[in-house]
matplotlib code that plots the C-alpha trace (Angstrom):
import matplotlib.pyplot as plt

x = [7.6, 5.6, 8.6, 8.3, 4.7, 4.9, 7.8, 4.9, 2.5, 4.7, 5.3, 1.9, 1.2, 3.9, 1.8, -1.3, -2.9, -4.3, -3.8, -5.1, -3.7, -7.1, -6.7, -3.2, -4.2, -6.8, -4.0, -1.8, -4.5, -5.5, -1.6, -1.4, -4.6, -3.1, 0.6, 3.1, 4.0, 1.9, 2.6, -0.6, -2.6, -0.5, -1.0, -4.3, -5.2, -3.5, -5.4, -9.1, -8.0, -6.3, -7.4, -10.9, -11.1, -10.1, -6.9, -5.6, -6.4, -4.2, -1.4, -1.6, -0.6, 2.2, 3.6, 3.4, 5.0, 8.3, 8.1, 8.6, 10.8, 14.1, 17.5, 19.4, 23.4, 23.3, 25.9, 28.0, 29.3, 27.4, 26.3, 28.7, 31.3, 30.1, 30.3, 33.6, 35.4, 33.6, 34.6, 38.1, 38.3, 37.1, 39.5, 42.1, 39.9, 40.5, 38.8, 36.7, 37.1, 40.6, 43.7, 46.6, 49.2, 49.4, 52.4, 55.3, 54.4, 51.4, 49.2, 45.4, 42.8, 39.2, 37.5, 34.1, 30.2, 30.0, 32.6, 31.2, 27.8, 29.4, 31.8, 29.0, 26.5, 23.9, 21.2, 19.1, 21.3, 22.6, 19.1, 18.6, 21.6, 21.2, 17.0, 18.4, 21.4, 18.7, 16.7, 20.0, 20.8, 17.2, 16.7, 12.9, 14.3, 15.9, 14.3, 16.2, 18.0, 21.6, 21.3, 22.0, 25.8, 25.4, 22.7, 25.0, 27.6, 25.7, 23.8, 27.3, 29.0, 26.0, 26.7, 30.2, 32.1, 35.3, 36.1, 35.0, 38.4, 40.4, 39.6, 40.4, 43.8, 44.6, 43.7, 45.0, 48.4, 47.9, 45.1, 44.8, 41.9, 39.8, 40.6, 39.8, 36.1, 35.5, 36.0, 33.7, 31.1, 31.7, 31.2, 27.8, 26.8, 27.6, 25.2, 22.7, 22.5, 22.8, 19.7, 17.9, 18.5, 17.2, 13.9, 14.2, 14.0, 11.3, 9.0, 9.8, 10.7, 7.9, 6.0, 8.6, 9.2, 5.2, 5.3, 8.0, 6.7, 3.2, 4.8, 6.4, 3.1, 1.4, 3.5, 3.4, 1.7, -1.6, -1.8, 1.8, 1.5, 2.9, 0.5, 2.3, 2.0, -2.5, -2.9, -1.1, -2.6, -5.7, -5.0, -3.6, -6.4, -8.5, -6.2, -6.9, -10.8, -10.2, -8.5, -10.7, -13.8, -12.0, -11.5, -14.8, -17.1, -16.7, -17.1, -20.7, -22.0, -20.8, -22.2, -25.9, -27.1, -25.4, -24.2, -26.2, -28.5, -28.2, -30.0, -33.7, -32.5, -32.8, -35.9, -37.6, -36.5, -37.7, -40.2, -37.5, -35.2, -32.8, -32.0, -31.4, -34.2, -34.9, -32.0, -32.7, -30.1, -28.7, -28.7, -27.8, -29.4, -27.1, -28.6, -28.1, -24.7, -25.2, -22.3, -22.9, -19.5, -18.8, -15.9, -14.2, -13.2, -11.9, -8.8, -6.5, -7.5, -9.3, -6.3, -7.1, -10.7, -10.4, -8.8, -11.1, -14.3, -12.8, -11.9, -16.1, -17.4, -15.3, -16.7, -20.2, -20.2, -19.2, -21.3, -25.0, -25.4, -23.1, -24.5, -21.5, -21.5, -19.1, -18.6, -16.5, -18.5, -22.0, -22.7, -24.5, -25.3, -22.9, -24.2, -25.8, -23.0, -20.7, -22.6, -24.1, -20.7, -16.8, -14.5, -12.6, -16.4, -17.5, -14.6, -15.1, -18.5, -18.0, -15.0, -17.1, -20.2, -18.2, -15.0, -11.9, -13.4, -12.5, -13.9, -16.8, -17.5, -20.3, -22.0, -22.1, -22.9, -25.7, -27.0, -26.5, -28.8, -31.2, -31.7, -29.9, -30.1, -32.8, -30.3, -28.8, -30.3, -28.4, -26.7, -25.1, -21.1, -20.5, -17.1, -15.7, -12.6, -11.1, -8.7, -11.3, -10.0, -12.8, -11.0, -11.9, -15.7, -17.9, -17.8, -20.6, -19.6, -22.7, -24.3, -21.9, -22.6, -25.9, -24.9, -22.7, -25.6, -27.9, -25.6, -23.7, -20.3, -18.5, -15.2, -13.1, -10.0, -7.7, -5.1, -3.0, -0.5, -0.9, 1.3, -0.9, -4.1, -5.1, -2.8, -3.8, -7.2, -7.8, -10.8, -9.9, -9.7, -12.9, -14.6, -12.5, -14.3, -17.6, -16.0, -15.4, -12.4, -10.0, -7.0, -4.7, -4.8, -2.0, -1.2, -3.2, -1.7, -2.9, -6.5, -6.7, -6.1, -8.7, -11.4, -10.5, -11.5, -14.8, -16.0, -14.4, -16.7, -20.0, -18.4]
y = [19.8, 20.8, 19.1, 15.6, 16.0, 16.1, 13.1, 11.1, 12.2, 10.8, 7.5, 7.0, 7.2, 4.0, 2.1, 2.0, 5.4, 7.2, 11.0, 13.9, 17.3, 18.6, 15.5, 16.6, 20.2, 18.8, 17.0, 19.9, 21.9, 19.1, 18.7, 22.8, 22.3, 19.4, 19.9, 17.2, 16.6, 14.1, 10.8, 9.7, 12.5, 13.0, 9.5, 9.9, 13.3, 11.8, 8.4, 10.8, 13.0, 10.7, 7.3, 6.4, 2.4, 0.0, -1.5, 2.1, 2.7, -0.2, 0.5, 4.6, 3.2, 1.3, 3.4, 6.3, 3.9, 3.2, 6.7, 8.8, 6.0, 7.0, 4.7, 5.7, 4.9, 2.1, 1.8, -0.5, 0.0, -0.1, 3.1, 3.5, 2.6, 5.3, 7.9, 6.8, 7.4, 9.8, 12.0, 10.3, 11.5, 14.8, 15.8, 14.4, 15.8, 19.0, 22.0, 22.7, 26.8, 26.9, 26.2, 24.4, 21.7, 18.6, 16.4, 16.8, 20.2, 19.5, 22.1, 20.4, 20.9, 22.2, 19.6, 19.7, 19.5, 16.1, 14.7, 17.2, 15.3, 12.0, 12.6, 13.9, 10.8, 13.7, 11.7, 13.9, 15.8, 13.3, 12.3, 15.7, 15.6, 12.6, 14.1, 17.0, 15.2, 12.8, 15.6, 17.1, 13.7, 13.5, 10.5, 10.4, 10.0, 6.1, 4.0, 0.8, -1.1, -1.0, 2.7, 2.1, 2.6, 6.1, 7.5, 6.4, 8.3, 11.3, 11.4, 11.0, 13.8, 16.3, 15.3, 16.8, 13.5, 14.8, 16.5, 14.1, 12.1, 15.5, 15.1, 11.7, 11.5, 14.7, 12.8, 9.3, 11.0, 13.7, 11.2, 7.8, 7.2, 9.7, 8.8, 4.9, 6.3, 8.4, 5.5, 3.4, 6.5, 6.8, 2.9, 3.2, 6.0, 4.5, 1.8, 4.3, 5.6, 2.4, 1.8, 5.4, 4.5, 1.3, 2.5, 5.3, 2.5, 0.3, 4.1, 5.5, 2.9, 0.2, 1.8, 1.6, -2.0, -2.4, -1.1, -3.0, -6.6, -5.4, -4.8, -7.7, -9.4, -7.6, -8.9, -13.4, -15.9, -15.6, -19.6, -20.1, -18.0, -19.9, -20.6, -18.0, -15.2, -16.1, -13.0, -10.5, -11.5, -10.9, -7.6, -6.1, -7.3, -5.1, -2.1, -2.5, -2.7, 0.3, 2.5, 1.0, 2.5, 6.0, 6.1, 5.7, 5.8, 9.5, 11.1, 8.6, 10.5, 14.1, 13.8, 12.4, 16.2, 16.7, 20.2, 23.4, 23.8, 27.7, 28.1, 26.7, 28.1, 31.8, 30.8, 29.4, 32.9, 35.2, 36.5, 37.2, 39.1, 36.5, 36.1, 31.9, 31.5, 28.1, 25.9, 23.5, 20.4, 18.6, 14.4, 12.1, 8.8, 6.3, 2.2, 0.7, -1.4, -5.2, -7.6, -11.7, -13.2, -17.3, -18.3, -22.0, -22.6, -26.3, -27.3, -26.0, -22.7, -22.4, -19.8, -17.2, -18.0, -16.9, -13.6, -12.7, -13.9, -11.3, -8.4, -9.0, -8.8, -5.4, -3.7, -3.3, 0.4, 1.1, -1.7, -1.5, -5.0, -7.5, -11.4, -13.9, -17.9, -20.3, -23.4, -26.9, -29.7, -28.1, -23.9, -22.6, -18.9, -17.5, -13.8, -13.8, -16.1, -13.1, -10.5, -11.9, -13.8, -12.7, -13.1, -16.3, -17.7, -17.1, -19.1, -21.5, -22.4, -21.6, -24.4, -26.9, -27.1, -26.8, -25.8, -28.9, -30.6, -31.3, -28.6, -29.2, -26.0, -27.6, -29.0, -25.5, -23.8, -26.0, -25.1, -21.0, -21.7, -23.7, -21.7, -17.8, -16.8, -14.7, -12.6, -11.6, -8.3, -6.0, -3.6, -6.8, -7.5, -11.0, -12.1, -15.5, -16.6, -19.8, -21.6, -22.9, -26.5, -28.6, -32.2, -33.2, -32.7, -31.0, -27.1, -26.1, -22.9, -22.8, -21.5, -19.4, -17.6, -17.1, -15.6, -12.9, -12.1, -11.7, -9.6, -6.1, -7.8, -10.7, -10.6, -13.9, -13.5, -16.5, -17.1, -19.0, -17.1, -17.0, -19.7, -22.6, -21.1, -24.3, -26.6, -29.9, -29.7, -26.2, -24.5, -20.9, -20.1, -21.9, -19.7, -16.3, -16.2, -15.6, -13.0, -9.1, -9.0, -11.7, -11.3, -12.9, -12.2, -14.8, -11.7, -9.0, -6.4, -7.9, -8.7, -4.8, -3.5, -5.9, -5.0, -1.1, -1.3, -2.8, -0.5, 2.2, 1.9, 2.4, 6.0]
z = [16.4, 13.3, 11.4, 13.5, 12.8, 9.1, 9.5, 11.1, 8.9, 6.1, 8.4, 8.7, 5.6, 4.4, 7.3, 5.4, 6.9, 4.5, 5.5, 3.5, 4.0, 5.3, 8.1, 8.7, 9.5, 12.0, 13.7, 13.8, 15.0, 17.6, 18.8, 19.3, 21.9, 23.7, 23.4, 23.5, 27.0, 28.0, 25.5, 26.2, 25.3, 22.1, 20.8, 21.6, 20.0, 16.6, 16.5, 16.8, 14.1, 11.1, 11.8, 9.8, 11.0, 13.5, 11.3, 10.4, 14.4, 15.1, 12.5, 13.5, 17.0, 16.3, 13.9, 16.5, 19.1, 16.8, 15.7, 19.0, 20.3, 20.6, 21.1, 23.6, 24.0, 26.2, 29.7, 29.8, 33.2, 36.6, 38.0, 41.4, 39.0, 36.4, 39.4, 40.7, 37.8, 36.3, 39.5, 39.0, 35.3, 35.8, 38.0, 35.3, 32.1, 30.5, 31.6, 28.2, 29.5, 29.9, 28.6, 30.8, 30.6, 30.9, 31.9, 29.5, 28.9, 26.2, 26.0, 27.0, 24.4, 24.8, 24.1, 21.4, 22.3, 21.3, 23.5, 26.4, 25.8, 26.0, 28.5, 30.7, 29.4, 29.1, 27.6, 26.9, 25.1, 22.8, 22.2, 20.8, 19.1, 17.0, 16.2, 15.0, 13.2, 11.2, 10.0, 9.0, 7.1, 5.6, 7.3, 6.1, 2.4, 3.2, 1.2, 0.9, 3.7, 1.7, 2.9, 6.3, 6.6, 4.4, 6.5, 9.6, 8.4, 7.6, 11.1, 12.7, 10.5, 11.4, 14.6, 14.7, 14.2, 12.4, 15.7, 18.2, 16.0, 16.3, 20.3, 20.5, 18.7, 21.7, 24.0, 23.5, 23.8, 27.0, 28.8, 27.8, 30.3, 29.3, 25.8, 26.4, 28.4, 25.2, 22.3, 24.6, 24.6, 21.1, 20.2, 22.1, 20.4, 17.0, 18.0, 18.9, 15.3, 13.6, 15.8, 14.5, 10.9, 11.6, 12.9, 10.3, 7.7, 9.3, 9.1, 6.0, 3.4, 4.3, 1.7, -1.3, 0.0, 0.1, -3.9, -4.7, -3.8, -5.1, -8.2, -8.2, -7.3, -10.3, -12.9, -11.3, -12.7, -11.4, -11.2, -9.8, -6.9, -3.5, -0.7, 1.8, -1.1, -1.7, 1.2, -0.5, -3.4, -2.3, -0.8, -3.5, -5.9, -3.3, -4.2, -7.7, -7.5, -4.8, -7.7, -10.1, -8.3, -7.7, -11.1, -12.6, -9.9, -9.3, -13.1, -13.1, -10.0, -11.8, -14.9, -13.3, -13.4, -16.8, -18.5, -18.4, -21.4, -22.1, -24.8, -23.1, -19.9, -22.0, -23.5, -19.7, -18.1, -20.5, -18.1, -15.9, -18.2, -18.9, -14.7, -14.6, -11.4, -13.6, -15.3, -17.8, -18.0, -21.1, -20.4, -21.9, -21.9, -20.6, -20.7, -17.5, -17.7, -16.4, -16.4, -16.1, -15.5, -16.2, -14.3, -14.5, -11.4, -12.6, -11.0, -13.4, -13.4, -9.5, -8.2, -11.0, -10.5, -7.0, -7.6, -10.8, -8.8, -5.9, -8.5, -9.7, -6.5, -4.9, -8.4, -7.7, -7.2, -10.6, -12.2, -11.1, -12.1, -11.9, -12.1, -11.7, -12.6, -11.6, -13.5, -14.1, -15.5, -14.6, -14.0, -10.9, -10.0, -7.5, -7.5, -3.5, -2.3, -3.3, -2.3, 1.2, 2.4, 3.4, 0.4, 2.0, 3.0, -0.8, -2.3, 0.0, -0.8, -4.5, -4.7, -2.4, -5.0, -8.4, -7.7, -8.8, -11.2, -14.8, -16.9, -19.7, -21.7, -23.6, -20.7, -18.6, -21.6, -22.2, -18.5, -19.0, -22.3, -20.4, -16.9, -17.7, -21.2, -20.2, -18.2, -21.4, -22.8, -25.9, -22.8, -21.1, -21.1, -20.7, -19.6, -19.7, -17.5, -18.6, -20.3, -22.7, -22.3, -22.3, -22.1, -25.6, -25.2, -27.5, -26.5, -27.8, -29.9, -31.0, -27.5, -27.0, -30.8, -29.4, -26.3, -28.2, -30.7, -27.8, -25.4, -26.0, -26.4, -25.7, -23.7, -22.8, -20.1, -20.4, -17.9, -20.2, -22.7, -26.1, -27.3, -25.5, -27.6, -30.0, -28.8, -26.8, -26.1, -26.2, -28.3, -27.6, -31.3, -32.1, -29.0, -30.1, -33.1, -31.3, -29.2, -29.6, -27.2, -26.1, -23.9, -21.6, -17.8, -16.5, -13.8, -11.7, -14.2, -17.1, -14.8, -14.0, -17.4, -18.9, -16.5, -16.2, -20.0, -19.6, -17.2, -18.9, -21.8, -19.2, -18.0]

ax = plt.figure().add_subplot(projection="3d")
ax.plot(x, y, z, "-o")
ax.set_aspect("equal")
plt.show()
């Protein structure tokens, strides 16, 4: 059982479920209490210990479900049938304890435990069988659904397959009925496995599936991906800011207190003969870190604004101020829609009041000078998202030279590559010259990279 458990452990884990070893060893401890015969109380016991929220309740439960499902051969023929013949062909069978002969003078053969299982539709028994044959067979290690047929084979193989054949071709010449009974039991039980491997696959390789479309996701145009493919998006733009905030979040809260200052903590317990009773504290002086985003969220670059205004707003643990804008042909403040609404209601108010429009650089611009300059103070990042095309219109460089001399540094994201920089209406060169770091974010890999090295420099 403790090996199942760690096989579900691992299951639950490709669901979404994210188990520590500390939360395993509950649920091993919990399972010892209540034991495992009543399903129930099992499923029960492992949902309290490991899952932390109502989705990883839900997905816990149905990957528990498919996990301690097992397929069983299926019957193809009716039971009074089953009984009749199976009394007929037993008194015809070979006797697996002794040796005889059979007409012509043949020998009879013992026959193997897996055609005693099958012969004897012990389900139970081939249940067991084909569990211990899939751990034999590593089962947990499929990853890809082109595996099936080689994790079939191995499962049958552990399951002593080579001489189920050996009994077969013996019996097909001494009893052809019992031979006939057996390749039927055998077909089902093929079945059976293919079915084991099958539910092996949906448990232990939804995760390397999961990684490979993520990874796939990472590296699309941010502004070409397709309508059904927005939700993943989303989600795995979550996962970023998640790691993001893992990663710099914690080293801010450890260094708060700083590194022991020896040399004053000496000199403050002298009276005590050197014992520490009173610590002095090296800090160092950190400025508080503020961010003010300007997002276009014009029509041609609305998608990437969604997911960058998403990436913003999940960041505000590792930021302690973040102040966001969203523009097209005028700029409005967007930091409390963000902050008070869902994701999905943000955007959807964001897009309503500026969101589509045709883009004019030098007219929001104009508006940040005019109503938010103020914000701007010598610790402030300010990143711009845009494809700095502003439809022929003046842009205004000259604001935006006055933004970066009055903030900390500059940083403008553009969604577009580096080719389309300066041609058509594009001012991006004009603008880059105002700014200490530009770089293309046309995907989420690109996105995550950028912003892990703004807030890197805070840490």
């Amino acid at each position: 059982m403790r090996e199942n458990l760690h096989r579900f452990f691992r299951a639950a884990r490709g669901a979404g479920v994210h188990v520590s070893p500390a939360e395993s060893i509950d649920a091993m401890r919990a399972v010892a209490q209540v034991g495992i015969d009543d399903r129930a109380i099992l499923r029960d016991a492992l949902l309290l210990t490991l899952a932390k929220s109502q989705d990883e309740k839900l997905a816990l439960g149905d990957c528990f479900d498919l996990f301690f499902s097992q397929p069983e051969p299926r019957q193809d023929q009716p039971d009074a049938d089953s009984d009749d013949e199976a009394s007929q062909d037993t008194d015809q069978s070979p006797s697996p304890a002794s040796e005889g002969e059979a007409g012509g003078g043949q020998p009879r053969q013992e026959l193997g435990p897996l055609a005693q299982m099958l012969l004897s539709q012990d389900r139970n028994a081939i249940q067991a069988a084909m569990a211990n044959a899939a751990g034999a067979a590593s089962l947990s290690d499929i990853r890809y659904s082109t595996q099936r047929g080689i994790f079939s084979s191995r499962i049958l193989d552990a399951m002593g397959l080579q001489r189920l054949r050996d009994d077969l071709d013996g019996l097909t010449a001494t009893n052809p009925a019992l031979a006939e009974r057996l390749r039927a039991a055998l077909d089902a039980l093929r079945e059976a496995v293919r079915d084991t491997v099958s539910q092996g696959l949906a448990l232990y390789a939804r995760e390397e599936a999961e990684n490979l479309r993520n990874e796939i996701l990472r590296n699309a145009p941010l502004a070409r991906i397709e309508r059904r493919q927005v939700a993943e998006m989303r989600a795995l733009i979550r996962q970023i800011a998640r790691r993001l905030r893992e990663r710099y979040s914690k080293p801010r809260k450890r260094q708060r207190r700083g590194h022991l200052d020896v040399r004053r903590t000496l000199r403050r317990n002298a009276a005590w003969g050197g014992v520490p009773f009173l610590t002095a504290w090296k800090r160092k002086h950190r400025d508080r870190p503020k961010i003010v985003a300007l997002c276009d969220v014009s029509g041609s670059v609305a998608q990437v604004s969604d997911f960058f205004l998403l990436l913003i707003h999940s960041l505000h643990e590792v930021v302690d101020d973040v102040r966001s804008f969203a523009f097209s042909s005028h700029l409005i403040e967007v930091s409390e829609t963000l902050e008070k609404k869902s994701p999905e209601e943000a955007m959807a108010e964001i897009m309503s009041k500026v969101g589509f429009g045709s883009s004019d650089y030098g007219s929001s611009l104009v508006d940040f000078e005019k109503d938010f300059m103020s914000t701007l103070t010598p610790q402030t990042t300010v990143i711009v998202l845009g494809d700095a095309r502003s439809n022929n219109l003046d842009p205004r460089a000259d604001i935006l030279r006055r933004i970066s001399e009055r903030s900390k540094r500059l940083v403008w994201l553009n969604p577009e590559g580096r080719l389309a920089w300066g041609f058509g209406d594009s001012e991006m060169p004009r603008y880059a010259t105002f700014c200490s770091v530009v770089r293309p974010c046309a995907t989420a890999q690109q996105l995550e990279r950028a912003v892990s090295d703004i807030v890197a420099t805070y840490q």
